[in-house]
C-alpha positions in Angstrom: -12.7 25.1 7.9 -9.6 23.3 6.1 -9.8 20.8 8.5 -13.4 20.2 7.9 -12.8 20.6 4.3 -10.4 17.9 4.7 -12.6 15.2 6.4 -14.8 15.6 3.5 -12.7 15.4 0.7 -11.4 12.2 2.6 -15.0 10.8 3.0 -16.1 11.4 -0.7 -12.9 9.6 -2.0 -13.5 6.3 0.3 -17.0 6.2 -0.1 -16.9 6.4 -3.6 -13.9 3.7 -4.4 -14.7 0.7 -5.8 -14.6 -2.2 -4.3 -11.4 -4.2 -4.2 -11.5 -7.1 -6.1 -9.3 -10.5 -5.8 -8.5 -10.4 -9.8 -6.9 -6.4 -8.4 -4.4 -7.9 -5.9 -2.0 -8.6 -8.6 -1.6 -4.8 -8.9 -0.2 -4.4 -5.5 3.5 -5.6 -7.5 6.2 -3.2 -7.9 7.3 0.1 -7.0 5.0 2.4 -4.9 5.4 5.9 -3.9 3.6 7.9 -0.6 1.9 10.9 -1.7 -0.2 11.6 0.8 -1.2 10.6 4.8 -4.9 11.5 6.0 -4.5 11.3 9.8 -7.8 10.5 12.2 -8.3 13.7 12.2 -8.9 14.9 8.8 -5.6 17.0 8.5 -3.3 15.6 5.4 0.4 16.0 4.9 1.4 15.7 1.5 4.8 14.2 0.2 6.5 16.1 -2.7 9.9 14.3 -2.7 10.7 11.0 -1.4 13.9 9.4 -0.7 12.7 5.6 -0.3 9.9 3.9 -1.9 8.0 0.7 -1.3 8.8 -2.3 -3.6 5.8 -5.0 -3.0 6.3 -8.9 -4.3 3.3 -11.4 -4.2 3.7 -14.4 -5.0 0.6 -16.2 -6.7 -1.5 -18.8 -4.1 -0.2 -22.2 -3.2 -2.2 -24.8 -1.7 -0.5 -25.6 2.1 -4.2 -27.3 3.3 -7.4 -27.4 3.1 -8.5 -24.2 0.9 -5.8 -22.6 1.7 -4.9 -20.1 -1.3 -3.4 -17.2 0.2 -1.3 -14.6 -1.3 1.7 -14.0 0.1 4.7 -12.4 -0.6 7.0 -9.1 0.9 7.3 -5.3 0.8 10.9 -3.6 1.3 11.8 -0.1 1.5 14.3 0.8 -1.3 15.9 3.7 -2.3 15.9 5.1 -6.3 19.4 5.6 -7.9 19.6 7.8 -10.9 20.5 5.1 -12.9 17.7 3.5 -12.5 18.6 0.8 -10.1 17.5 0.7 -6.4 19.8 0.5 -3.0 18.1 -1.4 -0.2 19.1 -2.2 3.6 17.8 -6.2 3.0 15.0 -6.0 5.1 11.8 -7.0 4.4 9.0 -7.5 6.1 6.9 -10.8 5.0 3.6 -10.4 3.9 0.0 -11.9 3.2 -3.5 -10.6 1.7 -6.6 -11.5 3.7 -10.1 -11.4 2.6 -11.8 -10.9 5.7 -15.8 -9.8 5.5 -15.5 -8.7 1.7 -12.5 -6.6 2.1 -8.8 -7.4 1.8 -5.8 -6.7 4.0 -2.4 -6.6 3.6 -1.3 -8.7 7.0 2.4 -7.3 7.8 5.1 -9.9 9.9 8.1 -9.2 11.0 10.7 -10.2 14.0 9.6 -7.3 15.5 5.6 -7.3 15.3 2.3 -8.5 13.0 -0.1 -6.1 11.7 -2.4 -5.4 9.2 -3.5 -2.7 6.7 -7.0 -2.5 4.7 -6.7 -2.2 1.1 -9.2 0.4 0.1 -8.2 1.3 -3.3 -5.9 -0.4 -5.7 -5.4 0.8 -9.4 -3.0 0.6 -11.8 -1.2 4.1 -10.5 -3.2 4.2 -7.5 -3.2 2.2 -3.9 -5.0 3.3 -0.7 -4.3 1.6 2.7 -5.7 2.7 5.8 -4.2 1.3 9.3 -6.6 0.7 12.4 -5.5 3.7 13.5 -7.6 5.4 10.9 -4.4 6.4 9.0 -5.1 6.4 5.4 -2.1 6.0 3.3 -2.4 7.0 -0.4 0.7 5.9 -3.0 0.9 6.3 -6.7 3.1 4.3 -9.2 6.9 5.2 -8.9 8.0 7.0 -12.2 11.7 6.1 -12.7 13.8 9.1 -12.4 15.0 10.2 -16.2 17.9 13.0 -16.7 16.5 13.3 -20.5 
């Protein structure tokens, strides 16, 4: 029953997202946290703590041809300090939004492989990507660690 539970909740919140729009894309900057992961299945694991984040730069089109405007730009894991600055490993993995049939993807490169991720939602404190393995990966906005 959770598991069905599950699939539904999952269903409701995708089919009821907005559309992305290209004027949104900006919002993919900065620091994101994973909250959650909806596998295939249905089932969801949740993430309470996290010890790296994902920082994502674009960099606004440039013109390399014929209408080619194309976002690109990087995401990098990085790891919160608490004071306030991050620690990172230096790699990053190069990146570029694709409109393909009225949706966008975020298309991955690195030495190692290409791939791609659809952007399903993207807020101000709120991303959704989903992988073509029907993972569905759902961030919010990284708060900054305070001892206050």
């Amino acid at each position: 029953m959770k598991r069905i539970s599950a699939i539904l909740i999952t269903f409701l919140l995708i089919s009821c997202q907005a559309d992305v729009k290209k004027e949104d894309l900006s919002k993919l900057n900065g620091y994101w946290e994973i909250k959650q992961v909806t596998l295939a299945n249905g089932e969801t694991k949740d993430y309470k703590v996290n010890e790296t984040i994902d920082f994502f730069e674009l960099r606004h089109p440039e013109v390399s041809g014929e209408s080619d405007h194309k976002m690109v730009g990087f995401r990098q894991k990085v790891m919160p300090q608490f004071d306030g600055t991050f620690k990172t490993n230096g790699i990053k993995e190069n990146l570029k939004i694709l409109e393909i049939e009225n949706a966008y993807f975020v298309e991955y490169k690195t030495d190692y492989g290409k791939w791609n991720e659809e952007i399903i939602t993207i807020e101000d404190s709120t991303l959704v990507l989903k992988n073509k393995q029907n993972l569905i990966y759902t961030y919010k906005k990284f708060k900054p660690f305070s001892l206050k």
